[in-house]
C-alpha positions as CSV (number, residue, x, y, z in Angstrom):
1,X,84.2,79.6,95.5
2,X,82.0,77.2,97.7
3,X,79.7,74.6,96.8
4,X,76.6,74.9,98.7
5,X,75.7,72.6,101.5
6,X,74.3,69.7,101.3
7,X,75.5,68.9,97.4
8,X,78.5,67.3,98.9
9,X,81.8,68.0,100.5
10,X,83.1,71.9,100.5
11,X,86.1,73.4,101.1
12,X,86.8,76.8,101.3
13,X,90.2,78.9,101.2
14,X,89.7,82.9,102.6
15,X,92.5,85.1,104.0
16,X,93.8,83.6,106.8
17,X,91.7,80.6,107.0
18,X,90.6,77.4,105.0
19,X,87.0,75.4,106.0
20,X,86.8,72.1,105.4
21,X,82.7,71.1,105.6
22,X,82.0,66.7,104.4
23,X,83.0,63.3,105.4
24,X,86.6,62.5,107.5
25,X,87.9,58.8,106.8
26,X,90.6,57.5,109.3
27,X,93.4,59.4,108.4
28,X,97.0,58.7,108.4
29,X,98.6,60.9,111.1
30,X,100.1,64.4,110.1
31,X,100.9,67.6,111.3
32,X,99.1,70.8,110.2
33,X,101.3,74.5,110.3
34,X,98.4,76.0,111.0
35,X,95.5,75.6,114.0
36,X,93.1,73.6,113.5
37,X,89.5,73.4,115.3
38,X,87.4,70.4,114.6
39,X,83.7,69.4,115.5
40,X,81.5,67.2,114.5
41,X,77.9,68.2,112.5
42,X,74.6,67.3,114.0
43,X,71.8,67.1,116.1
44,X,72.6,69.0,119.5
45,X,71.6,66.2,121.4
46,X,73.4,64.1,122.1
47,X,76.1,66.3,120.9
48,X,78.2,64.5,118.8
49,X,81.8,64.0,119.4
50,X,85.1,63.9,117.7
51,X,88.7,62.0,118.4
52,X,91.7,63.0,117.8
53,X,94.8,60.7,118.9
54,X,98.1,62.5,119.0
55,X,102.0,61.6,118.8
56,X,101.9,59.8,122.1
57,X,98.6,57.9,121.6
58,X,96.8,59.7,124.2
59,X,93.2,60.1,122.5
60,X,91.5,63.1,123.1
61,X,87.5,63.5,122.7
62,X,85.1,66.2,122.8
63,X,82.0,68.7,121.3
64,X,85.1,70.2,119.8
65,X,89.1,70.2,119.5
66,X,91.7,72.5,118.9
67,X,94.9,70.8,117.0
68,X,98.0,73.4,117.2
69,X,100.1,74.2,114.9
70,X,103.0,71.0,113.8
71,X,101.0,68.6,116.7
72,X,101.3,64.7,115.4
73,X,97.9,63.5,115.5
74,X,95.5,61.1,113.8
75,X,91.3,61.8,113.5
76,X,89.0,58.8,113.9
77,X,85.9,58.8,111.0
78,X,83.3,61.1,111.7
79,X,80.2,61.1,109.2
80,X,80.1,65.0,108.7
81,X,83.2,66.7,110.0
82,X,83.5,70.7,110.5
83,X,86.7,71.7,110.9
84,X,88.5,75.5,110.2
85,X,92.7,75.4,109.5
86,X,93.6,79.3,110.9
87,X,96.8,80.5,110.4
88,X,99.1,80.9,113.0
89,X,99.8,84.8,112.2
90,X,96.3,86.3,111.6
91,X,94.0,87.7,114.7
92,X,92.0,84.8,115.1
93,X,94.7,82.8,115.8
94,X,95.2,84.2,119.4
95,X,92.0,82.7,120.8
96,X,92.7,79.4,119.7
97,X,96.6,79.2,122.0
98,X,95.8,77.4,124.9
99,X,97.6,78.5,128.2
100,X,98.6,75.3,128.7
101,X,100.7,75.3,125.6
102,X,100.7,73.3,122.3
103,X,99.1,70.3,122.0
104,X,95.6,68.9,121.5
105,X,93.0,70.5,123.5
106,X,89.2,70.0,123.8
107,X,87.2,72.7,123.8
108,X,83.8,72.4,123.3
109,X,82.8,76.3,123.3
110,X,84.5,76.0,119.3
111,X,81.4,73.6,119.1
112,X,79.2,75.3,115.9
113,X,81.7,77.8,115.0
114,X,80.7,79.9,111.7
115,X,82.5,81.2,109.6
116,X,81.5,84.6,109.6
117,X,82.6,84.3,113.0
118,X,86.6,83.3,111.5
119,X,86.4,85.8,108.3
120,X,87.1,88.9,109.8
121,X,89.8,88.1,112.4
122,X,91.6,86.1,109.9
123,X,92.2,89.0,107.8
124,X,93.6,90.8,110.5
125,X,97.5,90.3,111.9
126,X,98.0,88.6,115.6
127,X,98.7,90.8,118.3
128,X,101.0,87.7,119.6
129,X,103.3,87.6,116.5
130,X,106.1,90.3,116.0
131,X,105.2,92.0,112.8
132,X,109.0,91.2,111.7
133,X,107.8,87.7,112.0
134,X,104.5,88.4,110.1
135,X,106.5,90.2,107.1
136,X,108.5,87.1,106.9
137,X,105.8,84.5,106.7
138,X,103.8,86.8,103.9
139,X,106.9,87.1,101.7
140,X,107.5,83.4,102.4
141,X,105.6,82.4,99.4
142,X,108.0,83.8,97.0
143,X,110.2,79.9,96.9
144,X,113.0,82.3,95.1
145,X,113.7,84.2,98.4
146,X,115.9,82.2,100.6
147,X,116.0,82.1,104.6
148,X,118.8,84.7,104.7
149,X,116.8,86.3,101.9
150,X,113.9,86.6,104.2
151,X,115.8,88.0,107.2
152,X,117.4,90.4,106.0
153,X,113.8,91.7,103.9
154,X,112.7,92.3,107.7
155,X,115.5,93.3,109.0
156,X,116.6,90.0,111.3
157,X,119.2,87.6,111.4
158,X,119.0,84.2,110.1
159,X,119.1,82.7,113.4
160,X,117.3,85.3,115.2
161,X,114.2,84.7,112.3
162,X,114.1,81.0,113.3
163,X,114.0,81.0,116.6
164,X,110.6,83.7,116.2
165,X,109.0,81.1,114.4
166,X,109.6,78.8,117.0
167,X,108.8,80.2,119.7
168,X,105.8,82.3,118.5
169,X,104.1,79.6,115.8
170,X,105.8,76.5,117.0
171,X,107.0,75.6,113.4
172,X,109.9,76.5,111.6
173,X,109.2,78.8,108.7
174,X,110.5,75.8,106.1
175,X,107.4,74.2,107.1
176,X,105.2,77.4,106.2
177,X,106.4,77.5,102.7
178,X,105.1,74.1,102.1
179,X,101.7,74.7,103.2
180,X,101.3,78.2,100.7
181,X,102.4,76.0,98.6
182,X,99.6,73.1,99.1
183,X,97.2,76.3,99.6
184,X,98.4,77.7,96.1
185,X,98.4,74.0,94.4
186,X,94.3,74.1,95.9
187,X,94.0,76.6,94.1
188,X,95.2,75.7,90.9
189,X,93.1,72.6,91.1
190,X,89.7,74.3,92.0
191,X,90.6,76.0,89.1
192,X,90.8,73.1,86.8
193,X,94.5,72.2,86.8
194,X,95.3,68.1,86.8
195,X,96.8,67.2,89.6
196,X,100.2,67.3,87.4
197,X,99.9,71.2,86.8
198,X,98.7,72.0,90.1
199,X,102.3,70.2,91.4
200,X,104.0,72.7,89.5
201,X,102.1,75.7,90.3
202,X,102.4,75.4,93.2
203,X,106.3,74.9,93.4
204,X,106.5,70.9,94.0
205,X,108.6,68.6,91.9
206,X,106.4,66.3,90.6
207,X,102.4,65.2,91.2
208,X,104.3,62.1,93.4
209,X,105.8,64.9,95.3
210,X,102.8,67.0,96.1
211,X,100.7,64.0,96.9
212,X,103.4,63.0,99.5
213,X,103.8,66.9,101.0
214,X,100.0,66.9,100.6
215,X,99.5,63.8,102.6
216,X,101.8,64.5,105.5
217,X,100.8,67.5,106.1
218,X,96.7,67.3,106.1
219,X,96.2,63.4,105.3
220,X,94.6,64.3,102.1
221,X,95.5,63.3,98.8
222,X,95.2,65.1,95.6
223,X,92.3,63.1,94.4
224,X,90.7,63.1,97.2
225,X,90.7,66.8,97.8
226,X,89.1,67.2,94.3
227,X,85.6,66.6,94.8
228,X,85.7,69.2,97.8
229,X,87.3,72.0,95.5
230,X,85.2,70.8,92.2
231,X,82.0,69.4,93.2
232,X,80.9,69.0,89.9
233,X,83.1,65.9,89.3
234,X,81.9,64.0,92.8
235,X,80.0,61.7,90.0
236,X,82.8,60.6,87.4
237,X,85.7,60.7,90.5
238,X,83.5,58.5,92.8
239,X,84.7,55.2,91.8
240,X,88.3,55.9,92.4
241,X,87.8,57.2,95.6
242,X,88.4,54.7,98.2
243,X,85.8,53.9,100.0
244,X,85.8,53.9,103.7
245,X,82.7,52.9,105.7
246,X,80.4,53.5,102.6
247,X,82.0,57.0,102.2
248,X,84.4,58.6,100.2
249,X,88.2,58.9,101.4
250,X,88.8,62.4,102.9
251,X,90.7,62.7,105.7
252,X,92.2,65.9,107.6
């Protein structure tokens, strides 16, 4: 479901992707286990710019950025942000790894990126991931299924299963599990679950525990995610949105 543009934030979830199209407050900083590729809307000249600062403070600024997967980083406002979360297993994926290695890396030919351009290739597996690994990370979202659990369903070790993930995604698999989970607590929300029930649909604790998973993860909270997923409450959820700069809080 999308809300068309110009109505107000949108967010989108397809297979093997998730667009985020509105406003970006300062955010806390965070770590995404997923790529991410961010730009800033607008005129083409003079091509606007975003600025991401990452775990070592180094700022990084350009037409476009590519965030890799588990990279600490913090984004500075930007009045109408574009910006695509691919996952780490799925075909478009592989022309996102930069061959200098993970990290932060500007990019500006990501500059205007559609998303007809991300749909197909996310539906499709990497080339780069060992399809042992890929099996594992799809039946990740089954929270019954321990590690070992999920090894031996592909046919790996424990240990052996880890160090894939590492080495191929740059995140441990633990990680992955919480983000299907925020992806499937989206969902529940768009849908028209409280905050509350969306936490337990989507395997969290509590609300206070999704918020805080939520948070660290994509510097969004709950609340503020909703008028993206649910546009038609933008008017009654405005005044408890925070304002930043005369906009609402939504970070990523």
């Amino acid at each position: 479901m999308e809300n068309d543009e110009g109505t107000g934030p949108r967010l989108v979830v397809g297979a093997g992707y998730a667009l985020y199209r509105g406003p970006l407050a300062d955010s806390h900083a965070h770590r995404h286990a997923a790529f991410q590729v961010a730009f800033a809307s607008g005129a083409a000249e003079p091509v606007p710019t975003v600025t991401a600062t990452d775990g070592d403070g180094v700022r990084h600024r350009g037409a476009a950025l590519v965030v890799a997967p588990m990279v600490r980083h913090r984004m500075a406002p930007v009045r109408e942000l574009v910006t695509y979360f691919v996952d780490p297993h799925c075909a478009f994926a592989d022309r996102l790894r930069s061959p200098g290695g993970p990290g932060i890396t500007v990019a500006p030919q990501w500059r205007g990126l559609r998303e007809e351009q991300v749909r197909p290739a996310g539906a499709l597996p990497s080339a780069r991931v060992d399809p042992r690994l890929r099996a594992a990370m799809e039946a990740a979202g089954d929270d019954a299924l321990p590690l070992a659990g999920l090894a031996a369903q592909v046919g790996l070790s424990p240990q052996r299963l880890r160090a894939l993930a590492q080495e191929q995604l740059g995140l441990p698999l633990a990680r992955w599990r919480i983000w299907r989970r925020l992806a499937r607590a989206a969902d529940a929300l768009r849908a028209g679950s409280t905050p509350a029930e969306a936490a337990l649909l989507g395997g969290f604790a509590d609300q206070a525990h999704f918020g805080r998973r939520m948070r660290e993860m994509t510097g969004l909270t709950p609340a503020a995610v909703l008028p993206a997923l649910r546009p038609a409450l933008l008017p009654a959820l405005r005044p408890a949105l925070r304002p930043v700069g005369g906009q609402d809080r939504l970070a990523t």
